[in-house]
FIDOKOL-948823 format. One record per residue (C-alpha): residue number from 1; residue in one letter; y, z, x. Coordinates in pm, whole numbers. Example, Ala and Ser with C-alpha at 12.3 -4.5 7.8 and 13.67 -1.06 7.14 Angstrom:
! residues 2
<vexro pos="1" code="A" c2="-450" c3="780" c1="1230"/>
<vexro pos="2" code="S" c2="-106" c3="714" c1="1367"/>
//
This chain:
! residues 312
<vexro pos="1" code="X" c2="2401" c3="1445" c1="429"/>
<vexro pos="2" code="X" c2="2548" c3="1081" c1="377"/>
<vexro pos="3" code="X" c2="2722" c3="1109" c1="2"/>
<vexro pos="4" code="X" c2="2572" c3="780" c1="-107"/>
<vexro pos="5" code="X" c2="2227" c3="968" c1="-115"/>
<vexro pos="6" code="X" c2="2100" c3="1227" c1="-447"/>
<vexro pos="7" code="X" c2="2085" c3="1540" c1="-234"/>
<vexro pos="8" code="X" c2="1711" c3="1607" c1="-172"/>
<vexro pos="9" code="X" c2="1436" c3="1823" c1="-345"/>
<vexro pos="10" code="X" c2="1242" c3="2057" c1="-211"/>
<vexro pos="11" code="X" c2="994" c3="2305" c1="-359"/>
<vexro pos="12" code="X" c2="983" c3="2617" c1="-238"/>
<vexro pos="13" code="X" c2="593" c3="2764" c1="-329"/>
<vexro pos="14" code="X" c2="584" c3="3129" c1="-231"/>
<vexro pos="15" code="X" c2="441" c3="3463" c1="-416"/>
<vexro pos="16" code="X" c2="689" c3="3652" c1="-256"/>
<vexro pos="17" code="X" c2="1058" c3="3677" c1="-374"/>
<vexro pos="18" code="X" c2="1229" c3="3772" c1="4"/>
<vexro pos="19" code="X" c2="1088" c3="3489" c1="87"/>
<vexro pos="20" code="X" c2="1136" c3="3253" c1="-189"/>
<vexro pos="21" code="X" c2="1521" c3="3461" c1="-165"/>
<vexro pos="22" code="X" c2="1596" c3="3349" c1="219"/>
<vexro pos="23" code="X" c2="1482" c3="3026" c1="166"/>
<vexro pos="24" code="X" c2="1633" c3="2923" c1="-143"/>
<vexro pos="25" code="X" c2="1948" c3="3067" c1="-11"/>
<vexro pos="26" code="X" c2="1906" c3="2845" c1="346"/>
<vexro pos="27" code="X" c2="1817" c3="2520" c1="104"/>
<vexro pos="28" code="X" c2="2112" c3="2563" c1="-119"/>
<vexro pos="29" code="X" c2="2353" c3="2601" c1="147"/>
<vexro pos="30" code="X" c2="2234" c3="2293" c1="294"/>
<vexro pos="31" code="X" c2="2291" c3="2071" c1="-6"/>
<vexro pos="32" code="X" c2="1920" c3="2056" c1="-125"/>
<vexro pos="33" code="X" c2="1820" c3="2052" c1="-512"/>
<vexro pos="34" code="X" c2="1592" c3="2377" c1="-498"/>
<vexro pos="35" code="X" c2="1296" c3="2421" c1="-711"/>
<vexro pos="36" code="X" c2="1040" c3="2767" c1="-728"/>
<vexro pos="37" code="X" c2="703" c3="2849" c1="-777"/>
<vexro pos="38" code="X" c2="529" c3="3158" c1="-745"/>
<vexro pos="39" code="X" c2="127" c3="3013" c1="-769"/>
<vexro pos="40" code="X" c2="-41" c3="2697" c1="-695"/>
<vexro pos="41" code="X" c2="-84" c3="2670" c1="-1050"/>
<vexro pos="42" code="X" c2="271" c3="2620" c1="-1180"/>
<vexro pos="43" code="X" c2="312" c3="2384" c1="-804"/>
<vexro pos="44" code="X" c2="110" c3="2179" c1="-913"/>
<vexro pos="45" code="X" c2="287" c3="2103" c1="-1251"/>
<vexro pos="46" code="X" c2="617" c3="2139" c1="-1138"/>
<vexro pos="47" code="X" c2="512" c3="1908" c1="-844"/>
<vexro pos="48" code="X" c2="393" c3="1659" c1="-1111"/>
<vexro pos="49" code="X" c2="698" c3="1706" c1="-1343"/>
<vexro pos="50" code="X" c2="987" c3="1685" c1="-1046"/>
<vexro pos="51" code="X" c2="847" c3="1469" c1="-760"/>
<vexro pos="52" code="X" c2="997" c3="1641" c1="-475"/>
<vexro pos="53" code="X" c2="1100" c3="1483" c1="-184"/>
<vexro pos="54" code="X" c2="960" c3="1814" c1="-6"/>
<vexro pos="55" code="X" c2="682" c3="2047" c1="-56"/>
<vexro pos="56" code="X" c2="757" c3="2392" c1="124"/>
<vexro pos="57" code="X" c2="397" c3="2557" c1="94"/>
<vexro pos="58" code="X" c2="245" c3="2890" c1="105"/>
<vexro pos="59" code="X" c2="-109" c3="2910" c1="270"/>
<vexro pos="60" code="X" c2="-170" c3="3248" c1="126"/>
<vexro pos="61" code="X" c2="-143" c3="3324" c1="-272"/>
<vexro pos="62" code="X" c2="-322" c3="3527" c1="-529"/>
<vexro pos="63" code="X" c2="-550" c3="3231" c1="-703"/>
<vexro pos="64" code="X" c2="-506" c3="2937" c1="-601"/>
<vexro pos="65" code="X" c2="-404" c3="2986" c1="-235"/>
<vexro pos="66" code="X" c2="-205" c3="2716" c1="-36"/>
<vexro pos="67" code="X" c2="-507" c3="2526" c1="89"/>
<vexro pos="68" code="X" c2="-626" c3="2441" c1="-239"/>
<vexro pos="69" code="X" c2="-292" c3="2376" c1="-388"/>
<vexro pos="70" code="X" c2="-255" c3="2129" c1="-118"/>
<vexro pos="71" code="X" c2="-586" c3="1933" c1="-153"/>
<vexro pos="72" code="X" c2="-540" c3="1907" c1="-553"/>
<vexro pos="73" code="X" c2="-177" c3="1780" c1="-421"/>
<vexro pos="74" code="X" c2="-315" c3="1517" c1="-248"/>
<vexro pos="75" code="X" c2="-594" c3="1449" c1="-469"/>
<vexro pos="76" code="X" c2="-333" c3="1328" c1="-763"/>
<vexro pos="77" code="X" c2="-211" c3="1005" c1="-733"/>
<vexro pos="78" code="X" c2="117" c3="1093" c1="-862"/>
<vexro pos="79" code="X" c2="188" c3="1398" c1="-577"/>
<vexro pos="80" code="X" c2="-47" c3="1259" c1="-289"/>
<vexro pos="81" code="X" c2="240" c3="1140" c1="-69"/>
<vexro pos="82" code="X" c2="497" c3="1367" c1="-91"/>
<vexro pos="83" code="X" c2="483" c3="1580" c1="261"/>
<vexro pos="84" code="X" c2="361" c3="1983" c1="227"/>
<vexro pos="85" code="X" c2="499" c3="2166" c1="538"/>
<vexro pos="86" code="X" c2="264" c3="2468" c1="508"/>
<vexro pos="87" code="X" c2="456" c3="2849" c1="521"/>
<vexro pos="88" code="X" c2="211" c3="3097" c1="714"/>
<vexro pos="89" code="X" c2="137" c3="3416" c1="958"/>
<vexro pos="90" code="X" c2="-176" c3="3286" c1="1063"/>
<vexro pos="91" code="X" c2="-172" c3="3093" c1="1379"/>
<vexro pos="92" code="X" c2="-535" c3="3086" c1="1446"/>
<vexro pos="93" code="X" c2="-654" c3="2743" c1="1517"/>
<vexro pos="94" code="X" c2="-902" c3="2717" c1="1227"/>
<vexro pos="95" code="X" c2="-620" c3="2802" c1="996"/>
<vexro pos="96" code="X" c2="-358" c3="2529" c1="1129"/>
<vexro pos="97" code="X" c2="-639" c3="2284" c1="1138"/>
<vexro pos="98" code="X" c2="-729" c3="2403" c1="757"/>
<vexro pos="99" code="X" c2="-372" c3="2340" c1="634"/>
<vexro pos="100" code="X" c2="-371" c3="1994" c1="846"/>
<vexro pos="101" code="X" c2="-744" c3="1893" c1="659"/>
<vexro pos="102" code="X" c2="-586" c3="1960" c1="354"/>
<vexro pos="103" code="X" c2="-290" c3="1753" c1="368"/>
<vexro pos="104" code="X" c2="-37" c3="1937" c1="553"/>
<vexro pos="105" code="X" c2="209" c3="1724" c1="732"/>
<vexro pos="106" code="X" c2="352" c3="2053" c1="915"/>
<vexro pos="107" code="X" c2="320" c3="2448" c1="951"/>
<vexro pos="108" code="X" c2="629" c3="2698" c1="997"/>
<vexro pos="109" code="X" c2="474" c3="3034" c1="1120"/>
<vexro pos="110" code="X" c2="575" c3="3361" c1="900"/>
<vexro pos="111" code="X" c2="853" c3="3532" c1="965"/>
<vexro pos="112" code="X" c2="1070" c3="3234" c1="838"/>
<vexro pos="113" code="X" c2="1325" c3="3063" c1="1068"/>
<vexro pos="114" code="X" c2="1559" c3="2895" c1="836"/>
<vexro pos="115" code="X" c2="1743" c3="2686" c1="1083"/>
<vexro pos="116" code="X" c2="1367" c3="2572" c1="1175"/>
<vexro pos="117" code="X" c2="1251" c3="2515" c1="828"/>
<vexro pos="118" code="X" c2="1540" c3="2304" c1="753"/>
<vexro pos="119" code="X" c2="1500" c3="2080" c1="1070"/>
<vexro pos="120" code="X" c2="1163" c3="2023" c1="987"/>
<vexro pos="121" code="X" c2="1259" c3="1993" c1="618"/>
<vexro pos="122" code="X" c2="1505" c3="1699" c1="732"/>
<vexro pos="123" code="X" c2="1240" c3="1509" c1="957"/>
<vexro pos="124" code="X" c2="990" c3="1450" c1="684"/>
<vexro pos="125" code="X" c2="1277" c3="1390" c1="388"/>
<vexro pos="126" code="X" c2="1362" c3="1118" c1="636"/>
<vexro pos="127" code="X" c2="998" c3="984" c1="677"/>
<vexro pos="128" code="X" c2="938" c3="1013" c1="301"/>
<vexro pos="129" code="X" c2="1228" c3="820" c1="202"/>
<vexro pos="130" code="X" c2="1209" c3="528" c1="443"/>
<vexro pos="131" code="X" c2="828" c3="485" c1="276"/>
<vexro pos="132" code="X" c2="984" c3="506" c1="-51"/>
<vexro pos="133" code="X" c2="1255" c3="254" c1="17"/>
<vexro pos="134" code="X" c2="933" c3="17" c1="174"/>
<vexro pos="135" code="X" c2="743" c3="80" c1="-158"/>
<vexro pos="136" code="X" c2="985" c3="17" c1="-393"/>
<vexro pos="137" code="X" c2="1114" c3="-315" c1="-233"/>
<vexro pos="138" code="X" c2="778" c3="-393" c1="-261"/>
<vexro pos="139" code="X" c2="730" c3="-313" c1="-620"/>
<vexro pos="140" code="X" c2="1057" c3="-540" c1="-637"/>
<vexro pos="141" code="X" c2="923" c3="-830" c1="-532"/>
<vexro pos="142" code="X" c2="601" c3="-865" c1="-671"/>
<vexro pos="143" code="X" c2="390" c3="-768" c1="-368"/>
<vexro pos="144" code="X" c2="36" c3="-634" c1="-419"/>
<vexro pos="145" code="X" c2="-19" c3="-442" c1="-129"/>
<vexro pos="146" code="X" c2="-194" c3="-135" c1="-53"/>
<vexro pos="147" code="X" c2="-227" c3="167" c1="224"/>
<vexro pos="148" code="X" c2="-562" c3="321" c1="235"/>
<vexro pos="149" code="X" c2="-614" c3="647" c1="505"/>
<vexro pos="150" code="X" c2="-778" c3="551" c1="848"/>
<vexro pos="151" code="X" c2="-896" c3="903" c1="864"/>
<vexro pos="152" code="X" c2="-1085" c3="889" c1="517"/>
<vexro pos="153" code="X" c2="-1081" c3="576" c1="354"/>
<vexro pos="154" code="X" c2="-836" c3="682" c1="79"/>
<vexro pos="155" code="X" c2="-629" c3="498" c1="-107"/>
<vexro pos="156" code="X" c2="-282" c3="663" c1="-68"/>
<vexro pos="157" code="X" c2="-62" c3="430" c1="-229"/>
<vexro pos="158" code="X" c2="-72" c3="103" c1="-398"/>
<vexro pos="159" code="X" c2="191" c3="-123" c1="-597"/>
<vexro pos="160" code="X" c2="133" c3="-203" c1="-961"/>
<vexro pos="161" code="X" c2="40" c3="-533" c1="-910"/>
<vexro pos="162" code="X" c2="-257" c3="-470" c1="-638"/>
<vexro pos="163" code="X" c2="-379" c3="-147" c1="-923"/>
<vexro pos="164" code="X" c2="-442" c3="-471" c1="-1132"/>
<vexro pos="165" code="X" c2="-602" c3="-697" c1="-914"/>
<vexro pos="166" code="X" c2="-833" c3="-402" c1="-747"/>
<vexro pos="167" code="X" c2="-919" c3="-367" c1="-1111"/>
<vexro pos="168" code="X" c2="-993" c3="-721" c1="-1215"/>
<vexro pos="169" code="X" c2="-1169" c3="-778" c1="-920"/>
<vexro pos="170" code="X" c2="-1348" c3="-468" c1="-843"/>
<vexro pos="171" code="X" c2="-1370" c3="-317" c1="-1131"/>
<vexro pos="172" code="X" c2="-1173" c3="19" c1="-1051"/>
<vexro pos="173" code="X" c2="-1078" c3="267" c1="-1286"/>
<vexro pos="174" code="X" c2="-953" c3="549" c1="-1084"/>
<vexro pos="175" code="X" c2="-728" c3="535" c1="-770"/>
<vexro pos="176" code="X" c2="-993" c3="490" c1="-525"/>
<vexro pos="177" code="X" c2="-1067" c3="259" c1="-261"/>
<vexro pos="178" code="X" c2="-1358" c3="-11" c1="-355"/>
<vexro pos="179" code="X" c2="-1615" c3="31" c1="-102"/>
<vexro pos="180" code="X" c2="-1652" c3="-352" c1="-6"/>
<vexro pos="181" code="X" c2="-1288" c3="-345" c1="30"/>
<vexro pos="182" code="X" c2="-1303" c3="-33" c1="288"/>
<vexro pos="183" code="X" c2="-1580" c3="-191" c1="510"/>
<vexro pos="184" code="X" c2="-1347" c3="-493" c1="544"/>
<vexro pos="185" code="X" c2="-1053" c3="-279" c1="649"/>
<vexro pos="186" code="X" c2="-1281" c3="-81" c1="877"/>
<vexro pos="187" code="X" c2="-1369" c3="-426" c1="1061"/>
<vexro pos="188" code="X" c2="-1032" c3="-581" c1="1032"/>
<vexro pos="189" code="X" c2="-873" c3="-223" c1="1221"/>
<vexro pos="190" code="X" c2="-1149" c3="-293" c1="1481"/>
<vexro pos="191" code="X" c2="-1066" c3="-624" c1="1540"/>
<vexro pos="192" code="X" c2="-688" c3="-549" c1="1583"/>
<vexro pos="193" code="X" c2="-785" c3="-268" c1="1833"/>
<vexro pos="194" code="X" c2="-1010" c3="-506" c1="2077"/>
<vexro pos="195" code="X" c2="-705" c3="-764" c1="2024"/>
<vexro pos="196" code="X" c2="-837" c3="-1031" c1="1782"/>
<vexro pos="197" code="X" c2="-708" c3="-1159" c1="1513"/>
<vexro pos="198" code="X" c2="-862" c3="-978" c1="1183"/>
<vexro pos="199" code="X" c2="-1045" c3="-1226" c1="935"/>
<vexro pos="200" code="X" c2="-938" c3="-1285" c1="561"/>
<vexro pos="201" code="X" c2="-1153" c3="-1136" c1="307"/>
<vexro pos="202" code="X" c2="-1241" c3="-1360" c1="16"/>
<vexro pos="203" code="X" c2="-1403" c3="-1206" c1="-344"/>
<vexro pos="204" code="X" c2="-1461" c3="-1463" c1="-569"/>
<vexro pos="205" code="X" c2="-1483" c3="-1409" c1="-889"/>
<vexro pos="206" code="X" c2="-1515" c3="-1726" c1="-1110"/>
<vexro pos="207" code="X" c2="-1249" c3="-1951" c1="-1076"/>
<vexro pos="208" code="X" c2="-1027" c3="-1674" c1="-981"/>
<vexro pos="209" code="X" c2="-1040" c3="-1531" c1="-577"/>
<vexro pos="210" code="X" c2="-901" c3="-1260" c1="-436"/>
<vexro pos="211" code="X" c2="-822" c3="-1252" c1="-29"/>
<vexro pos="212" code="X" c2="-690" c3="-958" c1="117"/>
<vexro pos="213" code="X" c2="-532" c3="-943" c1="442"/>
<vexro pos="214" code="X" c2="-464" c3="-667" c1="731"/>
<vexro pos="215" code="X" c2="-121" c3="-641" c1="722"/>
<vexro pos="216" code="X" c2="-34" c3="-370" c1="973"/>
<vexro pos="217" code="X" c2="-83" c3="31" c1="1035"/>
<vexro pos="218" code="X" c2="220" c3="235" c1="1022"/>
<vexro pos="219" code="X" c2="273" c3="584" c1="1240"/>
<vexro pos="220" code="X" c2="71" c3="788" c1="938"/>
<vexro pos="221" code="X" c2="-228" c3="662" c1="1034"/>
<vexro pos="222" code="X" c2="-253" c3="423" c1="714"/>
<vexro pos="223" code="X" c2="-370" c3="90" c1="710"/>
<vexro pos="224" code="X" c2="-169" c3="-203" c1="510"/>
<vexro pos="225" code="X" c2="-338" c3="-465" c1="323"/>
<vexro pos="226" code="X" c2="-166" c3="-748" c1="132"/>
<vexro pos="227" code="X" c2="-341" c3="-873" c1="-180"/>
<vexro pos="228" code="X" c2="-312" c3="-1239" c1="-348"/>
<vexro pos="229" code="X" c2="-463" c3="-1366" c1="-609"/>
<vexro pos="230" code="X" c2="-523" c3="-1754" c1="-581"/>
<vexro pos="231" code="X" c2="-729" c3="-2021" c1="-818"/>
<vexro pos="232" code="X" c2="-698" c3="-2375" c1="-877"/>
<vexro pos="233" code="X" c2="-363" c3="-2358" c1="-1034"/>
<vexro pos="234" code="X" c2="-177" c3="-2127" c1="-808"/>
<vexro pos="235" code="X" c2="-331" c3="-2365" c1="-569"/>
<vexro pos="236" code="X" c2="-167" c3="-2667" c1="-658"/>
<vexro pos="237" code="X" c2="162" c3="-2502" c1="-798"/>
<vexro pos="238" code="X" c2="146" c3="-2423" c1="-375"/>
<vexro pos="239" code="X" c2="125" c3="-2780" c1="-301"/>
<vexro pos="240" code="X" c2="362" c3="-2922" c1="-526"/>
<vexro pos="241" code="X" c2="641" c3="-2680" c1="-375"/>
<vexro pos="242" code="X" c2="530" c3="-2744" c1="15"/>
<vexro pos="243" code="X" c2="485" c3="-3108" c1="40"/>
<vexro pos="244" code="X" c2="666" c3="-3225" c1="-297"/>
<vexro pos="245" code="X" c2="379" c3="-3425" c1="-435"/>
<vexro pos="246" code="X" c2="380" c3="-3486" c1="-827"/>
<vexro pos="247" code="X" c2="126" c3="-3240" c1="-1024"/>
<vexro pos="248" code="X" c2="-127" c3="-3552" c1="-1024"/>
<vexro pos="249" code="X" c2="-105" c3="-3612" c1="-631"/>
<vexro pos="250" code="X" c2="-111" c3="-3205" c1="-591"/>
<vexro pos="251" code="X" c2="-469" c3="-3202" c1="-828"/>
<vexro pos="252" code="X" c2="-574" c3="-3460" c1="-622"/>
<vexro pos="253" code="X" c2="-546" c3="-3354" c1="-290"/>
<vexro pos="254" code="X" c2="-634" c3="-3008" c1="-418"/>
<vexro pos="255" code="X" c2="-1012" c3="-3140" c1="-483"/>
<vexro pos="256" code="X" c2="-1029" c3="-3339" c1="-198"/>
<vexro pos="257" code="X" c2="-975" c3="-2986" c1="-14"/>
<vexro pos="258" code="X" c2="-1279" c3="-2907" c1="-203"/>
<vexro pos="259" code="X" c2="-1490" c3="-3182" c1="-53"/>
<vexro pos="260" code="X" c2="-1482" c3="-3360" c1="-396"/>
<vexro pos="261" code="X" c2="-1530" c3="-3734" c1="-320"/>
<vexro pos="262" code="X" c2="-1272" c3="-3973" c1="-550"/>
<vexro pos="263" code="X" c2="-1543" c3="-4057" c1="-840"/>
<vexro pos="264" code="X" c2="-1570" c3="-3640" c1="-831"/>
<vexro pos="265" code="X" c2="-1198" c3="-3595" c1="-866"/>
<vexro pos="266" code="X" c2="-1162" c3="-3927" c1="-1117"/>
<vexro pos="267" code="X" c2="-1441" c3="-3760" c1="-1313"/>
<vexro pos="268" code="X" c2="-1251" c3="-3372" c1="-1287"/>
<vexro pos="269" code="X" c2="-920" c3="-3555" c1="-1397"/>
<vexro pos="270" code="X" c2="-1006" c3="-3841" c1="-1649"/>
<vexro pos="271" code="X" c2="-881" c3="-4099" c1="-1402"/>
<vexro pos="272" code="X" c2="-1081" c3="-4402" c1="-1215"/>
<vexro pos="273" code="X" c2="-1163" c3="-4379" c1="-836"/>
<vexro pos="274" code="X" c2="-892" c3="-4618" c1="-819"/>
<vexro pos="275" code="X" c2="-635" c3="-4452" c1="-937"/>
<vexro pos="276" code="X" c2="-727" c3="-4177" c1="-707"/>
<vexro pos="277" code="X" c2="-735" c3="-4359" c1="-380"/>
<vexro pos="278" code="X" c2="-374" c3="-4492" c1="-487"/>
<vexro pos="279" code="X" c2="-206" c3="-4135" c1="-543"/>
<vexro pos="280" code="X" c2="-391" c3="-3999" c1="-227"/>
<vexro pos="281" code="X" c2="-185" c3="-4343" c1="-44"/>
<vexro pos="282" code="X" c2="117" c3="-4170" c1="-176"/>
<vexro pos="283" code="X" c2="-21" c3="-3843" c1="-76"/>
<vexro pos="284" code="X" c2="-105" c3="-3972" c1="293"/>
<vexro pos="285" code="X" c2="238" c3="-4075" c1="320"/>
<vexro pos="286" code="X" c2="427" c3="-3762" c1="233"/>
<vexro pos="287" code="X" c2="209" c3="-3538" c1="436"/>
<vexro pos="288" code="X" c2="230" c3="-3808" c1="718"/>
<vexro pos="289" code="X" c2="-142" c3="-3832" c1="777"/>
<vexro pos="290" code="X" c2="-362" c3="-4125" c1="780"/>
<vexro pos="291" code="X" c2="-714" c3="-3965" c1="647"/>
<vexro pos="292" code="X" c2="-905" c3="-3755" c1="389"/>
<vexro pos="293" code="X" c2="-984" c3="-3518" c1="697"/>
<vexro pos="294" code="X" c2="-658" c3="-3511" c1="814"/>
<vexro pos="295" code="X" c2="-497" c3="-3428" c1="457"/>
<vexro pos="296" code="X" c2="-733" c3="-3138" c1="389"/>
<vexro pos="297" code="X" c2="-694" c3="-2998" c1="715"/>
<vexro pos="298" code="X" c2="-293" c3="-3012" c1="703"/>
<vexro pos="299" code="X" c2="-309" c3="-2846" c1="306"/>
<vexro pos="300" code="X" c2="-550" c3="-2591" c1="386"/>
<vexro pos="301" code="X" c2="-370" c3="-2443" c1="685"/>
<vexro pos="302" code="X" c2="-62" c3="-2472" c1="472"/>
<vexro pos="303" code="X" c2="-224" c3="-2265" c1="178"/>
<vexro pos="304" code="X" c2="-438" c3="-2051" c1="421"/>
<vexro pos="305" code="X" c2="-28" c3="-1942" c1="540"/>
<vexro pos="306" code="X" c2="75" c3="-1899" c1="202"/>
<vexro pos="307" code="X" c2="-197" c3="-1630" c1="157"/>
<vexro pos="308" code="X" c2="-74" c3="-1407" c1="488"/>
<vexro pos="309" code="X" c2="135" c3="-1115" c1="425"/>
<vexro pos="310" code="X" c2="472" c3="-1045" c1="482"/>
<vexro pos="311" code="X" c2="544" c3="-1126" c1="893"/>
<vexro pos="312" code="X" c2="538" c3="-829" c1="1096"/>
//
């Protein structure tokens, strides 16, 4: 295990102590930080409390047994990606497709292989840090992007800036995908699959809009979606930095991206027509067009490529 790395965490969930014993034992050895539980209750808070990089999980326990430990798991946003490799003696199909349906990313089968758990173990710790690594460069830098489950529509994971901006614009409370939100990514997936090119959903709201864009879907089955907020001042702060216009030429072409005619943007910006026409001459001349049509066209396509995500 490369030194530069905190050794990983992994906790064990087991009502039996030979078992909790041999694997604790296997862990240890290995260099992994181990934590116990004997019940899905006191997983479930020391899941919360720790954050494991690992979930080793029993599918059979007095109470709450491993199935249900594993849905409330992934029910909580705070524990709902970390990967539960499921511990059990029943190989029946129904029961491996039970511990996969509630959140299992892999099954060991009872009695314990150590050498097997821990290969396994080191697979997913792999997995789960690489997404970690993506998610907080992403946090870093701002981005508001989300993954949402192809399988169920859930929302798995989401920075802090796209929590806001589903709430502002949605009106979300809880950790859920919006449902006009999930029809779009069901139609943008669809579109990727039969080799289009997925549209840009739009949600205005007031002089603030919201466009989302299909970013990509990784190996989990998740989809990606980058978020940006845009209005009328983001808008021109993005045309002052690509074509280097002054704030007044950057308002101006702005509205003329709206359609606004020059007595509609004189009227919007306290100036005459005149003075309009002369700072869309300057305008014309930095963007090296020669017309209205061909200004809006050049600034929209510009700001359209501001809004895309990150480039694949």
């Amino acid at each position: 295990m490369p030194s530069s790395e905190r050794p990983g965490v992994v906790l064990i969930v087991d009502d039996l102590p030979e078992n909790l014993s041999l694997l604790h034992d296997a862990l240890d050895e290995a260099g992994y930080t181990v934590l116990v539980a004997t019940n899905g209750h006191d997983a479930l808070m020391r899941a919360r409390q720790s954050l494991p990089d690992v979930i080793l999980l029993d599918a059979l326990m007095p109470g709450i047994d491993g199935f249900e430990t594993a849905r409330r798991l992934k029910a909580d946003f705070a524990t709902q990606s970390i990967p539960i490799v499921f511990m059990t003696g029943l190989t029946e199909t129904e029961h491996v497709v039970a511990a996969f349906s509630a959140g299992g990313a892999d099954y060991v089968t009872k009695p314990i292989r150590p050498q097997e758990v821990l290969a396994r173990i080191a697979a997913h710790m792999q997995n789960a840090r690489q997404m970690r690594q993506a998610r907080s460069a992403l946090d870093a830098f701002g981005q508001a992007t989300v993954a949402v489950r192809s399988a169920d529509g859930k929302l798995v994971w989401q920075t802090p800036l796209a929590r806001e901006l589903l709430h502002a614009h949605f009106g979300t409370e809880r950790d859920e995908t919006p449902p006009r939100l999930l029809e779009w990514i069901s139609a943008a997936e669809a579109a990727r699959r039969d080799g289009r090119e997925p549209s840009t959903l739009l949600i205005a709201n007031g002089s603030r809009r919201l466009l989302a864009t299909f970013h990509d879907q990784t190996g989990d089955e998740e989809w990606l979606v980058v978020l940006r907020e845009e209005n009328d001042a983001s808008a021109i702060e993005a045309l002052i930095a690509t074509f280097r216009l002054t704030t007044r030429e950057a308002e101006v072409l702005y509205w003329v991206t709206q359609g606004k005619t020059s007595p509609d943007i004189g009227q919007i910006l306290g100036s005459s027509p005149r003075t309009v026409n002369k700072h869309l001459e300057h305008v014309f001349e930095k963007l090296g067009v020669e017309t209205r049509t061909a200004a809006a066209a050049l600034a929209m396509n510009r700001l359209r490529g501001s809004q895309r995500g990150p480039a694949t």
